[in-house]
Residue frames relative to the residue before (quaternion, step in Angstrom):
aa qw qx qy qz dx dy dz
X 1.0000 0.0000 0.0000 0.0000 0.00 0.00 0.00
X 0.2007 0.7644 -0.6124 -0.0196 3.58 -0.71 0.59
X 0.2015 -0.8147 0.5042 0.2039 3.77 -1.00 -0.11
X 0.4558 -0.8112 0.3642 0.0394 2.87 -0.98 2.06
X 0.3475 -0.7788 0.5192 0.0566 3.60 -1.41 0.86
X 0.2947 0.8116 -0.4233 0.2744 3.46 0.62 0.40
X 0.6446 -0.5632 0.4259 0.2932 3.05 -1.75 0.96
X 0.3074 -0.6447 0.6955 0.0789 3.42 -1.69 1.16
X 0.7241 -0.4612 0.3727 0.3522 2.64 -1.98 -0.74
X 0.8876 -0.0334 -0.1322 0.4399 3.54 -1.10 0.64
X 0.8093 -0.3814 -0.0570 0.4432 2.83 0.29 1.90
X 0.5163 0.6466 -0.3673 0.4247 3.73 1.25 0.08
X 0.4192 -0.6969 0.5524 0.1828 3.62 -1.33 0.39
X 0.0240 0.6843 -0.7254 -0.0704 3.88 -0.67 0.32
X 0.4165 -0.5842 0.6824 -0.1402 2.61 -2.50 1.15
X 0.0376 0.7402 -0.5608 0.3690 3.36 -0.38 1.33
X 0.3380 -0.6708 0.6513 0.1073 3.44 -1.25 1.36
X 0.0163 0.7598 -0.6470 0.0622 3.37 -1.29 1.04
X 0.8858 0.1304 -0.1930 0.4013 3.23 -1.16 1.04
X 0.0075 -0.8953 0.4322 -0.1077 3.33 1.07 1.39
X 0.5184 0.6870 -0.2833 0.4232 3.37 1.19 -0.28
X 0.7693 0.4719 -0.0544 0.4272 2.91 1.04 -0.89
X 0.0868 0.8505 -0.5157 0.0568 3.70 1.52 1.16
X 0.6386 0.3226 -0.5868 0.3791 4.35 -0.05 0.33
X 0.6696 0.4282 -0.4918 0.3556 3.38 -0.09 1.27
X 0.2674 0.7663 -0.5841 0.0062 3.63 -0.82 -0.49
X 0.1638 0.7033 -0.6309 0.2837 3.21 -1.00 1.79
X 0.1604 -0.5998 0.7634 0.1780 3.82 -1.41 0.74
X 0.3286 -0.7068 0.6235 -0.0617 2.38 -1.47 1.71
X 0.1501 0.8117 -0.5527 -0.1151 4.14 -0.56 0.58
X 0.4998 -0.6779 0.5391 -0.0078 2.74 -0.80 1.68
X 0.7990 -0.2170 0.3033 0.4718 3.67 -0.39 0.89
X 0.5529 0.3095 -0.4779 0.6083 3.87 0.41 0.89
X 0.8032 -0.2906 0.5123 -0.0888 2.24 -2.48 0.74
X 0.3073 -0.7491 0.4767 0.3424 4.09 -0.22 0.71
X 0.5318 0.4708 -0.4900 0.5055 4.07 1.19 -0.73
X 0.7568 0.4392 -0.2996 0.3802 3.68 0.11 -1.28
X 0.7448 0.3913 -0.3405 0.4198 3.82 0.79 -0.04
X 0.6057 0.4397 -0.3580 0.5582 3.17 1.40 -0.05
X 0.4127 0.5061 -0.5653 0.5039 4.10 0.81 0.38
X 0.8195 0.4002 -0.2721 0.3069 3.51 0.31 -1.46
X 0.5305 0.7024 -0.3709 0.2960 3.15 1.32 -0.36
X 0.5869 0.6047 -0.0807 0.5323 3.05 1.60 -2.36
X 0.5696 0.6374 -0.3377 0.3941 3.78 0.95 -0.90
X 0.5906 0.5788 -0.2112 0.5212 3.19 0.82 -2.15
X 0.5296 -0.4561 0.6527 0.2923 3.21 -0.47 -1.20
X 0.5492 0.7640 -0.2742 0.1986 3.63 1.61 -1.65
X 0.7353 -0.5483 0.2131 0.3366 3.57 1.20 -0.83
X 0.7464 -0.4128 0.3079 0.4215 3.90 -0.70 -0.31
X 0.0283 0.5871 -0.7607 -0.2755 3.83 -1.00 -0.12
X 0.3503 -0.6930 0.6197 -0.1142 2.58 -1.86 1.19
X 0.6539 0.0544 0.3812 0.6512 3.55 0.68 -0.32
X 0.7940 -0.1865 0.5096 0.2739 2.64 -2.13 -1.05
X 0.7445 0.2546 -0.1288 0.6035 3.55 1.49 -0.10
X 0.3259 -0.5865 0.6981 0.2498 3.16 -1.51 0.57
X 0.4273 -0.5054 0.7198 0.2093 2.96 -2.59 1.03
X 0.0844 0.7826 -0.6116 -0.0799 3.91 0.00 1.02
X 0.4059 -0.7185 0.4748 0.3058 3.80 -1.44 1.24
X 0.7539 -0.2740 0.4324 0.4118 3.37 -1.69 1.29
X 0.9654 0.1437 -0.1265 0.1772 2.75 -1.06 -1.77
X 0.5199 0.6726 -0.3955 0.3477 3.50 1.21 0.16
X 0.6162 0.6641 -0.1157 0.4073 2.82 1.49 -0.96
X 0.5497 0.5925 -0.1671 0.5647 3.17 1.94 -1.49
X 0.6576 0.5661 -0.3575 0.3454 3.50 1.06 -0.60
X 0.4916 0.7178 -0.2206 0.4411 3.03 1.68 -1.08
X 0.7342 0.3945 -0.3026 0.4623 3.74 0.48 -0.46
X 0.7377 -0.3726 0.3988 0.3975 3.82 -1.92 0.55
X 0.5607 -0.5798 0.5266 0.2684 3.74 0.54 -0.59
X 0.6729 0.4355 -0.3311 0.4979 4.07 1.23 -0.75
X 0.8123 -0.4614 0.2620 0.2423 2.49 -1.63 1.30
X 0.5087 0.6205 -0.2974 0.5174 3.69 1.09 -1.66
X 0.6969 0.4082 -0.2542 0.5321 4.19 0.41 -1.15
X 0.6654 0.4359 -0.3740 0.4768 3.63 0.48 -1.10
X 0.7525 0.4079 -0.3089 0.4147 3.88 0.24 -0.89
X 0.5445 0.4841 -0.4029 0.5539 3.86 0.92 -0.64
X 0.7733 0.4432 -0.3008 0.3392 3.67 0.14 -0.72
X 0.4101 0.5754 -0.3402 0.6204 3.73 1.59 -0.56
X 0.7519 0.3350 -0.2923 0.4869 3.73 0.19 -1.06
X 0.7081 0.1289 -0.4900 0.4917 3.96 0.25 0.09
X 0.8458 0.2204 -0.4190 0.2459 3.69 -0.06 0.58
X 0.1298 0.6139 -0.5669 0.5338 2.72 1.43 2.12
X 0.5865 0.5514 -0.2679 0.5293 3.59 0.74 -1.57
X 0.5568 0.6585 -0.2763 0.4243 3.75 0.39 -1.90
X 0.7071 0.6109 -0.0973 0.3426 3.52 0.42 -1.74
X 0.8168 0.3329 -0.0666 0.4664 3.18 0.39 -1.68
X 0.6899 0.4077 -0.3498 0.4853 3.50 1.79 -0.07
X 0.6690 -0.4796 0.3815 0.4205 3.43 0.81 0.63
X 0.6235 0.6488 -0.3161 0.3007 3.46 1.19 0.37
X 0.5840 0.4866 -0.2769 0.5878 3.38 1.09 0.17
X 0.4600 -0.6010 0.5398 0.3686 3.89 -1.36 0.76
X 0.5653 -0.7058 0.2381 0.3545 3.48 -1.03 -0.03
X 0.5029 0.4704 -0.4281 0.5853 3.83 1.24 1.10
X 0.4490 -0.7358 0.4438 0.2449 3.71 1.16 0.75
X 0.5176 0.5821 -0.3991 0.4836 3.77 1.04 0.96
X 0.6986 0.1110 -0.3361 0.6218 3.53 0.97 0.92
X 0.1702 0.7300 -0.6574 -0.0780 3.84 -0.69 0.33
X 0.5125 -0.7615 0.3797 0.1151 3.27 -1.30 0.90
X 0.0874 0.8086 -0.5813 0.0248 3.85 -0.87 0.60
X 0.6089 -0.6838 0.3462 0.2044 2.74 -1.23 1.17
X 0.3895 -0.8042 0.4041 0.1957 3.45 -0.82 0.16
X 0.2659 -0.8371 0.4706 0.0849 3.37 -0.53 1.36
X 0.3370 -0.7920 0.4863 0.1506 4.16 -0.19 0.93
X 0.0314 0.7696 -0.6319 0.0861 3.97 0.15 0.62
């Protein structure tokens, strides 16, 4: 799972989870934007915070991102179980953090 940064329309950036299926990963990816202009689209979305080098991305937005089956619901608990035990996650498990990869 990572969430993309990429240019929009008129001059603006949009944010969007991609590849939810995929839970042993997590990264925000910006794609040819700016850190002011990826952090509008982020705050837009709903998706989260830059931080640094990392985004605060929200839990449940993220939770939207998946098929809904149980199989998705339990795989996803288990990377932000993992998430958890590295010091990655705030402490009501409603922001966990990922680093941020510049493309």
């Amino acid at each position: 799972m990572f969430v993309l940064v990429s240019p929009g329309a008129e001059s603006s950036a949009r944010a969007a989870v991609h590849d939810p299926q995929d839970l042993r990963q997590l990264r925000v990816e910006f794609r040819d934007v700016g850190d002011e202009a990826a952090a509008a689209a982020l705050a837009a979305a709903g998706l989260g915070t830059v931080d640094g080098d990392h985004v605060w991305l929200e839990v449940s937005a993220l939770r939207a991102s998946g098929d809904g089956s149980g199989d998705w619901d339990t795989r996803f608990g288990g990377m932000l179980g993992y998430a958890q035990s590295q010091g990655w996650t705030d402490e009501q498990l409603t922001r966990v953090r990922a680093h941020i990869v510049r493309t």
